[in-house]
KEROLO-883143 format. One record per residue: y, x, z of N, C-alpha, C in turn; residue number from 1; residue in three letters. Coordinates in steps of 0.02 Angstrom, whole numbers, plus 32768, in hexadecimal, padded with zeros to 4 digits. Layout:
BEGIN
Y | X | Z | Y | X | Z | Y | X | Z | NUM | ALA;
...
END
This chain:
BEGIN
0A21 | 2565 | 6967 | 09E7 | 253B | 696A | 09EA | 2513 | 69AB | 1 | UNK;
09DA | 24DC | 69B3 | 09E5 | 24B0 | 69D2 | 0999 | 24B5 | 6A07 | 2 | UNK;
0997 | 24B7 | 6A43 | 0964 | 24A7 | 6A60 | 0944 | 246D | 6A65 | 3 | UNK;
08E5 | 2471 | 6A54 | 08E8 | 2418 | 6A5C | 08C9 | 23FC | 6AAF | 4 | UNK;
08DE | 23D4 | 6A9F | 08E3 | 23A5 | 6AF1 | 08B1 | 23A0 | 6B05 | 5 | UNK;
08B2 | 23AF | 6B4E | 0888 | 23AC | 6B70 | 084D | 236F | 6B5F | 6 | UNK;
0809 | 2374 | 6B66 | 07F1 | 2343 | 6B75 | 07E8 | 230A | 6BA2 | 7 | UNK;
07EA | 22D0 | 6B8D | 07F2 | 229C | 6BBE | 07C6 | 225A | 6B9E | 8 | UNK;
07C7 | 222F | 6BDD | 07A1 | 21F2 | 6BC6 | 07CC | 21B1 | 6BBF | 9 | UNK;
07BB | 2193 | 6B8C | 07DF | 2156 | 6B7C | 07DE | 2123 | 6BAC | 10 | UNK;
081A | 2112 | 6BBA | 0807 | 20EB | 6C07 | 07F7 | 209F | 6C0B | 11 | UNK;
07DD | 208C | 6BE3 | 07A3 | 2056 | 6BE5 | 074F | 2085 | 6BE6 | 12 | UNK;
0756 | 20C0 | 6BE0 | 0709 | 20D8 | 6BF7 | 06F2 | 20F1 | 6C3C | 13 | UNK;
06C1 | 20D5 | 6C54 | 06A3 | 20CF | 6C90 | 0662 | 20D8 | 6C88 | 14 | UNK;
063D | 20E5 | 6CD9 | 05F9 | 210F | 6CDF | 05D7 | 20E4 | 6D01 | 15 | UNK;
0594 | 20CC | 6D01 | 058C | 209F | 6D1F | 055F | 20B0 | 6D5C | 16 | UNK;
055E | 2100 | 6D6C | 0548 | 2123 | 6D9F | 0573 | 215E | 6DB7 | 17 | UNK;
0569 | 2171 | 6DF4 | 05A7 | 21B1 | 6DFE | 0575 | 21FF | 6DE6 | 18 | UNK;
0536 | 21E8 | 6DE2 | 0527 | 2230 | 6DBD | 053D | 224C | 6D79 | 19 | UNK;
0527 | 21FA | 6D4B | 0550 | 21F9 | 6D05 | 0588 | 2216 | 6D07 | 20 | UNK;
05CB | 220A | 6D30 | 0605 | 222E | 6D2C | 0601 | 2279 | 6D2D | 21 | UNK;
05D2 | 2290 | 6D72 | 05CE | 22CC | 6D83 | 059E | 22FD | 6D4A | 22 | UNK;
0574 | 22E3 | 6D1D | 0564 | 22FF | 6CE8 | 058E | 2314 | 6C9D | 23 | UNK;
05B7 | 22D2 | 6C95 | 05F6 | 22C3 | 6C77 | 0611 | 2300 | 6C6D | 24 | UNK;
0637 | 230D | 6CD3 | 0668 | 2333 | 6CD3 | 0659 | 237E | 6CBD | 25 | UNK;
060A | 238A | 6CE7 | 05EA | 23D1 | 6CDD | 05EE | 23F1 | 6C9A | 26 | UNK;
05E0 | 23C7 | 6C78 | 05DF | 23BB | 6C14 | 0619 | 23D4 | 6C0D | 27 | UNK;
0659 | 23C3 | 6C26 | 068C | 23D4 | 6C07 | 06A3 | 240E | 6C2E | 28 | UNK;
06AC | 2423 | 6C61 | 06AD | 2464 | 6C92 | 0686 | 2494 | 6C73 | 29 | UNK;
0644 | 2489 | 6C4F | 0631 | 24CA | 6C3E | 064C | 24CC | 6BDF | 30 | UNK;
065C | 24B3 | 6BD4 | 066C | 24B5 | 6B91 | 06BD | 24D1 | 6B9A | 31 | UNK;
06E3 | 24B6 | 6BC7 | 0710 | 24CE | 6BDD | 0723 | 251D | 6BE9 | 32 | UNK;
06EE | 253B | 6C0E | 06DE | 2577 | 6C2F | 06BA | 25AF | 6BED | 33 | UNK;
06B3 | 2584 | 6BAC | 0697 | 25B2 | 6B69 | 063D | 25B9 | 6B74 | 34 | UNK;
062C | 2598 | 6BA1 | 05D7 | 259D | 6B90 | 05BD | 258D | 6B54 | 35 | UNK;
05D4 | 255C | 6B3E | 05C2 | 2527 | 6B00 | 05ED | 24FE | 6AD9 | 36 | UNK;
05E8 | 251F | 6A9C | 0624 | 24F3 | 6A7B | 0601 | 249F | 6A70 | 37 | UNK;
063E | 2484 | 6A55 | 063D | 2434 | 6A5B | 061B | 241C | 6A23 | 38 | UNK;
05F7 | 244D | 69F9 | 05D4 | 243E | 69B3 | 0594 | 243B | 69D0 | 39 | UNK;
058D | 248B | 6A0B | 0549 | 247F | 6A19 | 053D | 245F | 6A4E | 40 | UNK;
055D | 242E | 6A80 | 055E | 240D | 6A97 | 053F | 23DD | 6A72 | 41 | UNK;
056A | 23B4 | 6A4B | 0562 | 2386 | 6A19 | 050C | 2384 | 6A03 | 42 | UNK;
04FB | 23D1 | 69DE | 04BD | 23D3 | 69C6 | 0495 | 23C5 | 69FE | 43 | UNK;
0489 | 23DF | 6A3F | 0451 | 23D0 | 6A7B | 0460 | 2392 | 6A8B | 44 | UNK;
0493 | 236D | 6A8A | 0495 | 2331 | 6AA2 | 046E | 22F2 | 6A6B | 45 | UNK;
047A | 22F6 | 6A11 | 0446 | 22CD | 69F3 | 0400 | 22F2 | 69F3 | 46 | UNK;
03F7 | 2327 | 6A08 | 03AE | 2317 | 6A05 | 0379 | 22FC | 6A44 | 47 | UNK;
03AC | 22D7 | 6A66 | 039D | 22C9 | 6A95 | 039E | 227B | 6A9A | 48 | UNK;
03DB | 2265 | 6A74 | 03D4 | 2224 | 6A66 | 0396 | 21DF | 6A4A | 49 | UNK;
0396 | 21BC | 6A5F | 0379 | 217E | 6A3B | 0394 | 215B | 6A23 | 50 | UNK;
0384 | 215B | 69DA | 03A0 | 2133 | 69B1 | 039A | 20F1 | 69B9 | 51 | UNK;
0361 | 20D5 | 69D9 | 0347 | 209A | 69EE | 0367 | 2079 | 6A2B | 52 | UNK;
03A1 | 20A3 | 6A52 | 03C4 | 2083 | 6A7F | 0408 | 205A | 6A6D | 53 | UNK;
03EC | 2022 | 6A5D | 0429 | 2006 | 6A4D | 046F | 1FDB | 6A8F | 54 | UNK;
0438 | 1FEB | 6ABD | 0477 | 1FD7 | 6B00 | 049B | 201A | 6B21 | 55 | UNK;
0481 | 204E | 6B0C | 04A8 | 2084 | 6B23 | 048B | 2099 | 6B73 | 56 | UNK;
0457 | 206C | 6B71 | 041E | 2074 | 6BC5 | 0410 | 20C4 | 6BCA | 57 | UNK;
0407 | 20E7 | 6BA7 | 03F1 | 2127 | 6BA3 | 0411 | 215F | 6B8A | 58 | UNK;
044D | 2146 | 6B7C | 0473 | 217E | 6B78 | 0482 | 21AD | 6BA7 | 59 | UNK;
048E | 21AB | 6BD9 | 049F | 21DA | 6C1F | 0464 | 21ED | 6C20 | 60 | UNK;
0437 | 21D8 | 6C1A | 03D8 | 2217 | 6C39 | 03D6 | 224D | 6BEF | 61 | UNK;
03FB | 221F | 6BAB | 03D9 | 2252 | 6B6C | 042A | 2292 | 6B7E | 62 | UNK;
0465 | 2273 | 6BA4 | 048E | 22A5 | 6BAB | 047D | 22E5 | 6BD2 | 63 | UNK;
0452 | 22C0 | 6C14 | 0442 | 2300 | 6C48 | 0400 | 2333 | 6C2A | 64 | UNK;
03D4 | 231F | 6BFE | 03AF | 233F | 6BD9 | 03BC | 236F | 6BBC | 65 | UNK;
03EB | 234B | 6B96 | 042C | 236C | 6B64 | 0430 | 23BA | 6B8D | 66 | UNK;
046B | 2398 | 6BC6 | 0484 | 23DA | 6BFC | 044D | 240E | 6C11 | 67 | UNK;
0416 | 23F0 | 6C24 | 03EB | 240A | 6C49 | 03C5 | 2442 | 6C0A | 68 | UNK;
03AA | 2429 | 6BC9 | 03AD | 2451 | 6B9C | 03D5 | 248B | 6B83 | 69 | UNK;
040C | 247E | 6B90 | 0445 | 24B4 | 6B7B | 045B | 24E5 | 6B98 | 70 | UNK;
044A | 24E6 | 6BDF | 0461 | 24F6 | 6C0A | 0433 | 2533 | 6C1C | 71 | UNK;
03E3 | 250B | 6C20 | 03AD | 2542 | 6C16 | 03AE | 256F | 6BED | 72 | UNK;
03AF | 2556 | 6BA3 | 03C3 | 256F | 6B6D | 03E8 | 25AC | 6B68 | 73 | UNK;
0423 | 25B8 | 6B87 | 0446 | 25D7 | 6B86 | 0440 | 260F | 6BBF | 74 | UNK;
040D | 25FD | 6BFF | 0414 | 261B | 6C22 | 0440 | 2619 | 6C77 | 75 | UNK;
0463 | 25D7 | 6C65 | 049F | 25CF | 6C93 | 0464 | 25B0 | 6CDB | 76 | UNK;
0432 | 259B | 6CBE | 040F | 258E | 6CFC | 03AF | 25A6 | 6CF6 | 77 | UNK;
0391 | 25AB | 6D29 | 0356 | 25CC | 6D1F | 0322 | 2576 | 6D10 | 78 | UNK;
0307 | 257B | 6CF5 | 02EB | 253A | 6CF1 | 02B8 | 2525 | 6D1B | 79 | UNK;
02A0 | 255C | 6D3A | 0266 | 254F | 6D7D | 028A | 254D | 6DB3 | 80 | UNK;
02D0 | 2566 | 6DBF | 02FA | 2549 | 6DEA | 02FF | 24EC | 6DF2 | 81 | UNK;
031D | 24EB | 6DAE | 032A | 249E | 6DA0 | 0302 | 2471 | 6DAE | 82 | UNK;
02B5 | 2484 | 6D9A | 0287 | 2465 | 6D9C | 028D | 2457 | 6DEE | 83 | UNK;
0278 | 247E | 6DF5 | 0260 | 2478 | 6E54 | 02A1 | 245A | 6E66 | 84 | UNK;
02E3 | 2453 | 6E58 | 0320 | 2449 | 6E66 | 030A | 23F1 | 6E61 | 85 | UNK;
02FB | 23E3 | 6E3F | 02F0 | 2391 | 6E1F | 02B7 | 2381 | 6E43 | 86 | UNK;
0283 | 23A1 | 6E57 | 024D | 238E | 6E85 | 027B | 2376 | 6EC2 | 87 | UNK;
028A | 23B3 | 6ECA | 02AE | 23AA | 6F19 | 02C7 | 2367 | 6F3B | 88 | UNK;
02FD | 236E | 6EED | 0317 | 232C | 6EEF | 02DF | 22E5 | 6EE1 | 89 | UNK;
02B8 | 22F1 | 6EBF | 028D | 22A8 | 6EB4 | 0264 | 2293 | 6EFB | 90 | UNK;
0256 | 22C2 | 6F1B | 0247 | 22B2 | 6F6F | 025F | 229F | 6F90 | 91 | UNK;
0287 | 22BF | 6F9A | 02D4 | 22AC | 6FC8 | 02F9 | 2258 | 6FB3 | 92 | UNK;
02E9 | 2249 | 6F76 | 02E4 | 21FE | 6F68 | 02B6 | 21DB | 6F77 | 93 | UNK;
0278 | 21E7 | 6F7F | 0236 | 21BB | 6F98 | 0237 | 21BB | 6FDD | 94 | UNK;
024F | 21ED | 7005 | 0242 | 21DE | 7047 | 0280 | 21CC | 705C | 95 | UNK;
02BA | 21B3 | 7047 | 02F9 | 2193 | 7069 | 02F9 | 2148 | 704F | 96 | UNK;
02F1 | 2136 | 709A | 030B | 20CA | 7098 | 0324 | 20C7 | 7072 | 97 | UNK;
0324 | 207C | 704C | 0346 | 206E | 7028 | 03A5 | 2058 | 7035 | 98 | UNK;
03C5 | 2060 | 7011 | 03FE | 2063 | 7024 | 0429 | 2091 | 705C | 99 | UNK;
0408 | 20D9 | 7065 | 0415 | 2103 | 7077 | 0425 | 2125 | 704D | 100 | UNK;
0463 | 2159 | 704D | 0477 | 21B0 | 7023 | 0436 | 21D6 | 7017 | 101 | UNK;
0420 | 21E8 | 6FED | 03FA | 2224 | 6FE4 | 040E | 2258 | 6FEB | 102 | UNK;
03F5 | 2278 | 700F | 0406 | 22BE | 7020 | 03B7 | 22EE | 701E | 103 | UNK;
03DF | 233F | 7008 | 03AC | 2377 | 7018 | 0393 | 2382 | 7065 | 104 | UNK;
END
């Protein structure tokens, strides 16, 4: 039996943020690692979708939903962690200048 090939991205595809990538990659590292197969990937990721996006504007937020769902789901993260994890972070964006790094 032949092993199948690694996953990879077609190289005309690009992210049009570096978190997008870093969600991307997470997606495939834990599917990688046997958390979640690629069916149920697949399944958390359309019910997350909008059908109504026809520019593809919202695909990366219905992906991290996706993650963020599955992940709870499963246990791999506490969700009142996350929560407060995403506060953290949504502060830490309001009080940094503009065109400054955000940081914790």
């Amino acid at each position: 039996m032949i092993p199948p090939e690694p996953f990879a991205l077609p190289p005309e595809a690009v992210f049009a943020e570096p978190w997008q990538a870093q969600a991307f990659a997470l997606t495939v590292r834990l599917h990688e690692q046997g958390h979640f197969t690629w069916n149920e990937w697949a399944q958390a990721l359309s019910r997350h979708l909008d059908g109504d996006d026809k520019t593809g504007e919202r695909y990366y937020a219905a992906w991290l939903a996706a993650l963020e769902a599955l992940t709870t789901g499963k246990g791999l993260v506490d969700a009142a962690a996350l929560a407060s994890r995403k506060a953290e972070w949504a502060e830490a964006y309001r009080r940094t200048p503009h065109g400054k790094p955000v940081t914790l």
